[in-house]
VOVEXLO-795919 format. One line per 10 residues: number of its first residue (from 1); their letters; for each residue x, z negated, y of C-alpha. Coordinates in nm, 4 decimals. Last residue first. Layout:
BEGIN
NUM = a = X/Z/Y; ...
***
This chain:
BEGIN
405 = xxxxxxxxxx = -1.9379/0.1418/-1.7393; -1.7362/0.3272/-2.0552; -1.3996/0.5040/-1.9839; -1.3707/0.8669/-1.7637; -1.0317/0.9853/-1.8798; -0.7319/0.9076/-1.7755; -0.4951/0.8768/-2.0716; -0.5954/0.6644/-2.3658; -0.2858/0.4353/-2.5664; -0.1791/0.4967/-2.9243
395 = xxxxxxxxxx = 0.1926/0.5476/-2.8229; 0.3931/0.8073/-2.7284; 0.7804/0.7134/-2.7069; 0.9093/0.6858/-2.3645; 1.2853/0.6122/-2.4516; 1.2297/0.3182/-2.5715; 0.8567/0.1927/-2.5236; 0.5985/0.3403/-2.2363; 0.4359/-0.0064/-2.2307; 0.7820/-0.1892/-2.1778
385 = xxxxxxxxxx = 0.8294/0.0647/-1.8888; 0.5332/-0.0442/-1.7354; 0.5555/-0.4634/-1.7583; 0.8884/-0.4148/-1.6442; 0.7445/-0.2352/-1.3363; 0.5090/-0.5207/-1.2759; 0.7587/-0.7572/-1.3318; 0.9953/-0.5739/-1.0703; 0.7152/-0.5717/-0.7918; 0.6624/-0.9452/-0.8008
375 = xxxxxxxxxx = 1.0240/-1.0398/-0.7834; 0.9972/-0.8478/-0.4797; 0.7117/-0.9859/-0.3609; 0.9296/-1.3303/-0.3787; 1.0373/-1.3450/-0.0478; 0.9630/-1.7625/0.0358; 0.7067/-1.7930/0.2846; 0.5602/-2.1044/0.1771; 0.2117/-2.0231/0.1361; 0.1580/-1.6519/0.1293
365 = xxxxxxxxxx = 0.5243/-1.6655/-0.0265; 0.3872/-1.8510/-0.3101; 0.0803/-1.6813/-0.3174; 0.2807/-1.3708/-0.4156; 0.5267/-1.5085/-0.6433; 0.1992/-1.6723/-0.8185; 0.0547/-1.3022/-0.8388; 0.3557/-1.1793/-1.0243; 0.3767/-1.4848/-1.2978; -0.0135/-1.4099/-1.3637
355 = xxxxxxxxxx = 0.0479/-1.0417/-1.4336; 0.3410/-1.2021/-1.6657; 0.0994/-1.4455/-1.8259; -0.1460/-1.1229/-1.8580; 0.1156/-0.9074/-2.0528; 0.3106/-1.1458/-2.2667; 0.0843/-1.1240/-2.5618; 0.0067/-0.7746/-2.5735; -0.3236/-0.6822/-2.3975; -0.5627/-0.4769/-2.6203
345 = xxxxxxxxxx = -0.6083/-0.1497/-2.6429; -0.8983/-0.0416/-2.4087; -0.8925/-0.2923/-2.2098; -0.5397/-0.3554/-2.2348; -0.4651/0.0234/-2.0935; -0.7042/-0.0052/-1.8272; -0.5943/-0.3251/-1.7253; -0.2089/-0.1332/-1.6660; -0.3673/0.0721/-1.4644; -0.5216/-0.1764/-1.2466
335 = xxxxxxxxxx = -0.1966/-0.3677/-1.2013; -0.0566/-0.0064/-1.1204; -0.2682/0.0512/-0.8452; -0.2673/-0.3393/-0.7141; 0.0457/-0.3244/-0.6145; -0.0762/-0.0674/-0.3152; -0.1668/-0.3611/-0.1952; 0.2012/-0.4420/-0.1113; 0.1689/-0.2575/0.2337; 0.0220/-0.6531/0.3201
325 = xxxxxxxxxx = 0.3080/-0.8268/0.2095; 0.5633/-0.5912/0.4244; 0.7958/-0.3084/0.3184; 0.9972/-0.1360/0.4858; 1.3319/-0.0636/0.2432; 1.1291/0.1685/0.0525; 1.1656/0.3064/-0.3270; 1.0847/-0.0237/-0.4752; 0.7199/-0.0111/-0.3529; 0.6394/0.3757/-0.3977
315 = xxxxxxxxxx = 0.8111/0.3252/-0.7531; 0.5276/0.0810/-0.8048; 0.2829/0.3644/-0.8047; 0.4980/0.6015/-0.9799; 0.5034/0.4081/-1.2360; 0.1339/0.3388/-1.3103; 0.0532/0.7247/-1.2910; 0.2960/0.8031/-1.5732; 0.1515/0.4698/-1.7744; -0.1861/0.6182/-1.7153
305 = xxxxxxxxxx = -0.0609/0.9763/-1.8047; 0.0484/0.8391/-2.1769; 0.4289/0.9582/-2.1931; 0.4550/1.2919/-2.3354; 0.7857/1.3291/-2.1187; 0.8471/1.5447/-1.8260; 0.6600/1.2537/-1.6109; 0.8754/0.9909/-1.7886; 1.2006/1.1559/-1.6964; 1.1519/1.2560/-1.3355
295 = xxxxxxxxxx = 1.0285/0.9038/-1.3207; 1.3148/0.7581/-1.4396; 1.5175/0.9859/-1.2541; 1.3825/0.9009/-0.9244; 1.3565/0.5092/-1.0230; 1.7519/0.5125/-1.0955; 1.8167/0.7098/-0.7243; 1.6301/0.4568/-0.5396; 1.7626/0.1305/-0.7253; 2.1034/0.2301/-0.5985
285 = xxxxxxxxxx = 2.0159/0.3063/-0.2949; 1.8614/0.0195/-0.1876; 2.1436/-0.1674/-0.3518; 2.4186/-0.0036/-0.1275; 2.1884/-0.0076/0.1732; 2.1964/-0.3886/0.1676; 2.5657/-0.3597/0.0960; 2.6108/-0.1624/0.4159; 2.3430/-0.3805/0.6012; 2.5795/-0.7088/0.5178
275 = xxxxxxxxxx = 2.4628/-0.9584/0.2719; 2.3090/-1.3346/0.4063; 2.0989/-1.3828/0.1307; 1.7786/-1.2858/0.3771; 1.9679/-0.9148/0.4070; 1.9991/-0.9072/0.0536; 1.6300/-0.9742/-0.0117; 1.5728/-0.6685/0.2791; 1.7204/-0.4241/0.1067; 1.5051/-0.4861/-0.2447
265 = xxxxxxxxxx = 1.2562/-0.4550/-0.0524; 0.9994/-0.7598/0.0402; 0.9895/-0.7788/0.4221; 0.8897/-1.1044/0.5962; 1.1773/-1.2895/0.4414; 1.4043/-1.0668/0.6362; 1.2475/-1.1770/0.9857; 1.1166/-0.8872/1.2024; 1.3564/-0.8402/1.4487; 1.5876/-0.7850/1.1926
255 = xxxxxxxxxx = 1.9002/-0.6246/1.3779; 1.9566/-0.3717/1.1617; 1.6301/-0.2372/0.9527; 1.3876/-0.3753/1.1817; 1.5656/-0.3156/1.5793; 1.7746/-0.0445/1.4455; 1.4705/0.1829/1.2893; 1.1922/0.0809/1.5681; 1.4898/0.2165/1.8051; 1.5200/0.5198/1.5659
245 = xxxxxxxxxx = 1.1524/0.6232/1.5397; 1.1147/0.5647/1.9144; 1.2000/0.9488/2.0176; 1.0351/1.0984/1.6725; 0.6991/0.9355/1.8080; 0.7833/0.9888/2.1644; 0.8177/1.3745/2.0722; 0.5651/1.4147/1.8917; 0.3013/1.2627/2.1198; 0.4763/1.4684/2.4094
235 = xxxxxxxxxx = 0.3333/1.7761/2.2032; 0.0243/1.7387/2.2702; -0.2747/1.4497/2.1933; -0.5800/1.6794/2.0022; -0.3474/2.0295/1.9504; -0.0534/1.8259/1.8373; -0.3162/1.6255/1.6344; -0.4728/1.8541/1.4419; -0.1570/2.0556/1.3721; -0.0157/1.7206/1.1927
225 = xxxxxxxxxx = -0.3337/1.7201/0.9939; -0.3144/2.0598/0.9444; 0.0134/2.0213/0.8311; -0.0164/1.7293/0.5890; -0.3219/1.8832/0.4542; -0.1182/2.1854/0.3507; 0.1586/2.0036/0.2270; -0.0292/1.7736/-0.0315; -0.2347/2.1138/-0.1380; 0.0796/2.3186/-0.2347
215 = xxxxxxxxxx = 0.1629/1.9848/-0.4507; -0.1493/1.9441/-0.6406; -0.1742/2.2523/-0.7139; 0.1983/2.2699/-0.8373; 0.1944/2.0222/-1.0678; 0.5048/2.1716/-1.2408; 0.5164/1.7683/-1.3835; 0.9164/1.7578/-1.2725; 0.7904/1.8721/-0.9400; 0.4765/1.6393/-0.8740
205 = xxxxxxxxxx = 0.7018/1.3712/-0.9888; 0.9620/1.4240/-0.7284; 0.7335/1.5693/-0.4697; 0.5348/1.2393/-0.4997; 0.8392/0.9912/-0.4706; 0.8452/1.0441/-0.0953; 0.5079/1.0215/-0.0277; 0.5069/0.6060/0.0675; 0.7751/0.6593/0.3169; 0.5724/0.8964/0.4806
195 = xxxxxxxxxx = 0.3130/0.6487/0.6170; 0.0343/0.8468/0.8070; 0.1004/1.1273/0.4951; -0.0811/0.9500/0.2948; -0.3890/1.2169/0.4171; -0.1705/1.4714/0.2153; -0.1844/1.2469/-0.0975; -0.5727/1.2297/-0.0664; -0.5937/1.5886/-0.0083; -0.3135/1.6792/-0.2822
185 = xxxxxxxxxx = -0.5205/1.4939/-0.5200; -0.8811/1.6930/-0.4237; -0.6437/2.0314/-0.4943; -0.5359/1.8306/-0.8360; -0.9310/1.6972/-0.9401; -0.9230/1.6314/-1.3036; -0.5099/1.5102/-1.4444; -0.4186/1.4703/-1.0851; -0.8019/1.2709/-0.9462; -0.6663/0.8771/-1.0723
175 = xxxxxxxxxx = -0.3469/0.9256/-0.9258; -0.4185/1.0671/-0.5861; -0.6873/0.8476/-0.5368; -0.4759/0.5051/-0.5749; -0.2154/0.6320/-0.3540; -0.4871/0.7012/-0.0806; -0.7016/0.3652/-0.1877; -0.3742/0.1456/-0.1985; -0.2162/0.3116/0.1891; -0.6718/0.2456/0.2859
165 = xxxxxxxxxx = -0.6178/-0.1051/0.1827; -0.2631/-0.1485/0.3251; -0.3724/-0.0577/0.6526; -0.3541/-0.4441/0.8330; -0.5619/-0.6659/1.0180; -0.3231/-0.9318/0.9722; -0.5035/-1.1935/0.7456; -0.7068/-0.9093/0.6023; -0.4007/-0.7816/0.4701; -0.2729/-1.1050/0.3918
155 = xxxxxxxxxx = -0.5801/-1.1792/0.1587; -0.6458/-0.9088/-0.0352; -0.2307/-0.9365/-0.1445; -0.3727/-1.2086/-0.3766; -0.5664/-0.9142/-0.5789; -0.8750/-1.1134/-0.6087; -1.0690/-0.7926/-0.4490; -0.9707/-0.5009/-0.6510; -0.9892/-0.7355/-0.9618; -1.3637/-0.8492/-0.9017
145 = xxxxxxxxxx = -1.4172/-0.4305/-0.8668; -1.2059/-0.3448/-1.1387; -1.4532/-0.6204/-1.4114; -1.7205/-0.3113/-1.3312; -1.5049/-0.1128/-1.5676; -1.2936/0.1976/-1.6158; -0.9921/0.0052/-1.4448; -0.9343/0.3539/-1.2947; -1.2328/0.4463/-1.1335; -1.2796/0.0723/-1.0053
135 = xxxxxxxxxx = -0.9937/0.0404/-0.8541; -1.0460/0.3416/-0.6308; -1.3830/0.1942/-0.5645; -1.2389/-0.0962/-0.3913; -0.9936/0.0742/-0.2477; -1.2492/0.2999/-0.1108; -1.4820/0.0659/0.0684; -1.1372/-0.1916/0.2151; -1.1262/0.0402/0.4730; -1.4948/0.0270/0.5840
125 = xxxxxxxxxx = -1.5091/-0.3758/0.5839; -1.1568/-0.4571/0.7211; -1.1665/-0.1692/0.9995; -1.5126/-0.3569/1.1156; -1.3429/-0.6950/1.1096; -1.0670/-0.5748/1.3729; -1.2799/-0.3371/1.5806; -1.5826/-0.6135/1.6302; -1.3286/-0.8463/1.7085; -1.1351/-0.5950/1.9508
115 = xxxxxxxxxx = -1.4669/-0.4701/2.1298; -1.4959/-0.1285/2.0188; -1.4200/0.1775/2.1269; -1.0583/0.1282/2.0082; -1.1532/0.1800/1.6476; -1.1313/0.5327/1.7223; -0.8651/0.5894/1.9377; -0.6999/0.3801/1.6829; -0.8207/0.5954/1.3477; -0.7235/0.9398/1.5109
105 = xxxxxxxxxx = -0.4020/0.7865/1.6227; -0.3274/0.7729/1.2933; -0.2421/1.1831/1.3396; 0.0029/1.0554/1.6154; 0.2854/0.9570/1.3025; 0.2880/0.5826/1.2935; 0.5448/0.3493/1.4890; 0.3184/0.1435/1.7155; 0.4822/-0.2171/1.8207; 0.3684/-0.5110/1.7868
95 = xxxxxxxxxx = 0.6226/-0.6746/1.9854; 0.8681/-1.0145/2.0017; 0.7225/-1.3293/2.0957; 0.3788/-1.3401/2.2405; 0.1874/-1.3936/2.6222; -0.1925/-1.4513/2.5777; -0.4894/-1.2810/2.6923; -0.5423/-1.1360/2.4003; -0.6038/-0.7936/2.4708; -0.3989/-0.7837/2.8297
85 = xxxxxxxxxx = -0.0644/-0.8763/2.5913; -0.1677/-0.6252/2.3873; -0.1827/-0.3266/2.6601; 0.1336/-0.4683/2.8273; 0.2974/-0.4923/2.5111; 0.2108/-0.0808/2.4666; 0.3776/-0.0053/2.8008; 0.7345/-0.2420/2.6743; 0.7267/-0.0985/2.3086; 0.6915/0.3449/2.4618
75 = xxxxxxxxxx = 0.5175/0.4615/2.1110; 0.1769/0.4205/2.2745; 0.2598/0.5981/2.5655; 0.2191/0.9475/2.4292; -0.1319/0.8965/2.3453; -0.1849/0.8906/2.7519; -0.5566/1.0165/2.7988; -0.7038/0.5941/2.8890; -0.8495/0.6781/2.5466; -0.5243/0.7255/2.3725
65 = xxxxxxxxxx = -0.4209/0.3985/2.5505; -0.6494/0.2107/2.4288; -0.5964/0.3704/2.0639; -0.2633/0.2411/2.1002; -0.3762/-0.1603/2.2065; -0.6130/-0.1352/1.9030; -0.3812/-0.0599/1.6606; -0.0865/-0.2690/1.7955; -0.3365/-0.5651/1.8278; -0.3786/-0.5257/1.4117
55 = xxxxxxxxxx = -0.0476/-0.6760/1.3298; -0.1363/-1.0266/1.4545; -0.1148/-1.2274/1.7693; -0.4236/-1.4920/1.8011; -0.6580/-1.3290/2.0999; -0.7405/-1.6515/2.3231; -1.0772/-1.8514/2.3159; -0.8677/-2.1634/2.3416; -0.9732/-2.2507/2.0058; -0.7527/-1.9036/1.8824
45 = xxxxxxxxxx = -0.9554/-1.5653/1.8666; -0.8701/-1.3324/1.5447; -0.8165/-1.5799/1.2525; -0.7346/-1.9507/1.2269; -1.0297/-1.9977/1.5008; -1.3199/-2.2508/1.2590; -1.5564/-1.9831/1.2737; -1.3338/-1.7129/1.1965; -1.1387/-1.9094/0.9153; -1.4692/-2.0173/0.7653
35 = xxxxxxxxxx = -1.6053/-1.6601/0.7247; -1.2416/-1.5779/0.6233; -1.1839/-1.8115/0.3529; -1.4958/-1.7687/0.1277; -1.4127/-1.4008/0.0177; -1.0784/-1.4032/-0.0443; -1.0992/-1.7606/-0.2115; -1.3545/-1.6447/-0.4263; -1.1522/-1.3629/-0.5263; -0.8596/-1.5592/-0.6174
25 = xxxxxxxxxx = -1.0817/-1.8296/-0.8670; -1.3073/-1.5127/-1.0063; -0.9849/-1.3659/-1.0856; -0.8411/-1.6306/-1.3156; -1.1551/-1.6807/-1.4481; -1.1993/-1.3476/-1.5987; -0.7821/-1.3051/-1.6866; -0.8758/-1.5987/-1.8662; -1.2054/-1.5285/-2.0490; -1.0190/-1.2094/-2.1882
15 = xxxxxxxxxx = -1.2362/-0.9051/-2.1162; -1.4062/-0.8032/-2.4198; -1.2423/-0.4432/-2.5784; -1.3631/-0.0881/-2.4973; -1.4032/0.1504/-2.7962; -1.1042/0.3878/-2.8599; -1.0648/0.6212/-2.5995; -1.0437/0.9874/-2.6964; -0.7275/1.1441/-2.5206; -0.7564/1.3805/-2.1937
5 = xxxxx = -0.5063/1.6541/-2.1650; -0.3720/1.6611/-1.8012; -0.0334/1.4912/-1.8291; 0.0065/1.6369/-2.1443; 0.0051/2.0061/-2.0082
***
């Protein structure tokens, strides 16, 4: 099959001096900020000494209560608010409140046994391990692991304490292993299956590519993993989880308890412009349906694989109405497949000044709070389907195959 044919790579090319210093700049920042942020309480404990509210008190506050032998409460907002509010020892706004499928309770219960600093910096070290080397694999260089962590969207997730590195790694790992490794692909996309609205362009693609390996062994680790944990917190875990899924549903996707400029869909921009949730839906749709068939059409096609593999990717991100900064990692996938490609054949002219263009809209709403992640997402994508050419034309570019260190 072409997606699983490997093509000679032409000699690597230098790494332009800009995109060079242009990451060395965002990664320093990454790196240097937090130290001083800790120390100087912007992150994790206020100057009073007091928890600061951010996404990751949900994940310890649940696996509290998996180890206190009630998993089921965790999905219950007003028992789990108790937990956080305990945590930090300070009152908050609104809730944190726990919405994944009981198998990432696993992780929680886990990371509960520690003290909640320790927890929240720990689960940024070991989760952002893989990404890391997930970008590296497919940038083909050592330059993917300075790009894995300038990536501006490094920075919220850490900010927040969030799973977007291990959602990037997962995605990341399914693409790079397809055309070499499909039964270890179907693992790592069966392990996505803690955020299902990330999968649901995989079956598509998966189908249309008769990647049927890859697919029978997505479904099986999805069920044992599900089976795993019915047998490890019962079946009330299930239930409360499918119980709250439509009150989590109406309170973010109807009444926006979470801000629309937070979220970066294409759903949610209409929202913030004042549009009504039927028209919101309207465009969701819309786009939904036209990056299913584009997809269905590029993976039947003799497309290059890493331009196959770079769609889907940011399909995953215009595909879903939920969608936060920090799930926006997974941006980086198809950013580092589409370094790859101009590593090995040369960036065209407007390809790193647009890469450039979609991290500004990203440290532009890191700073002002303006939703431009979606403007973000499309420029990527553009960037992809000007690669594949009209009408998917092969071009001269190498598919996945292992490139020089």
């Amino acid at each position: 099959m072409a997606t699983s044919v490997p093509i000679t790579a032409p000699p690597p090319r230098a790494i332009p001096e800009a995109l060079q210093k242009v990451c060395f700049a965002l990664c320093m920042i990454n790196i240097v900020f937090f130290p001083i942020a800790y120390h100087s309480h912007w992150w994790i404990y206020d100057v009073n000494g007091q928890g600061i509210p951010t996404d990751f008190v949900n994940v310890w506050a649940a696996g509290k209560l998996v180890l206190d032998g009630v998993p089921a409460q965790a999905y219950d907002w007003d028992i789990q608010k108790k937990i956080e509010v305990a945590l930090l020892g300070q009152d908050f706004v609104g809730y944190f409140a726990w919405h994944y499928p009981p198998p990432f309770l696993f992780v929680a219960s886990w990371l509960a046994k520690f003290p909640y600093a320790a927890s929240f910096i720990g689960w940024m070290a070991i989760s952002i391990i893989p990404y890391i080397a997930v970008m590296r694999l497919i940038v083909g260089r050592n330059f993917g692991f300075l790009l894995a962590i300038a990536v501006p969207t490094v920075f919220s997730n850490i900010f927040v304490g969030q799973n977007g590195f291990l959602t990037a790694a997962l995605i990341g790992a399914t693409l790079y292993l397809i055309p070499v490794r499909p039964v270890l692909a179907g693992i790592c996309l069966g392990l996505l299956s803690y955020k299902p609205q990330y999968g649901l362009l995989f079956p598509i693609a998966l189908i249309a590519a008769a990647q049927w390996r890859v697919f029978i062994s997505a479904a099986a680790t999805g069920l044992a993993l599900a089976f795993v944990s019915w047998l490890a917190f019962g079946t009330e875990s299930w239930q409360a989880f499918f119980h709250w899924l439509p009150t989590f549903s109406q309170a973010f996707l109807t009444e926006g308890k979470a801000p629309w400029w937070k979220m970066q869909s294409i759903f949610a921009l209409v929202r913030y412009f004042g549009g009504s949730e039927p028209m919101g839906w309207a465009f969701q749709w819309v786009l939904t349906a036209s990056v299913a068939v584009t997809l269905v059409l590029m993976w039947r096609s003799r497309v290059p694989y890493t331009l196959k593999a770079a769609a889907l990717a940011v399909g995953t991100l215009l595909t879903t109405p939920y969608l936060f900064t920090y799930d926006m990692m997974v941006l980086a996938i198809p950013v580092a497949f589409l370094v790859r490609i101009g590593l090995q054949s040369g960036f065209r002219a407007y390809e790193l000044p647009a890469l450039l263009a979609a991290a500004l809209c990203i440290v532009t709403f890191i700073l002002t709070g303006t939703p431009l992640g979606f403007a973000a997402t499309l420029i990527v994508a553009s960037l992809v389907l000007r690669r594949a050419g009209p009408w998917w034309r092969r071009e001269s570019v190498p598919a996945l195959a292992p490139a020089a260190g």
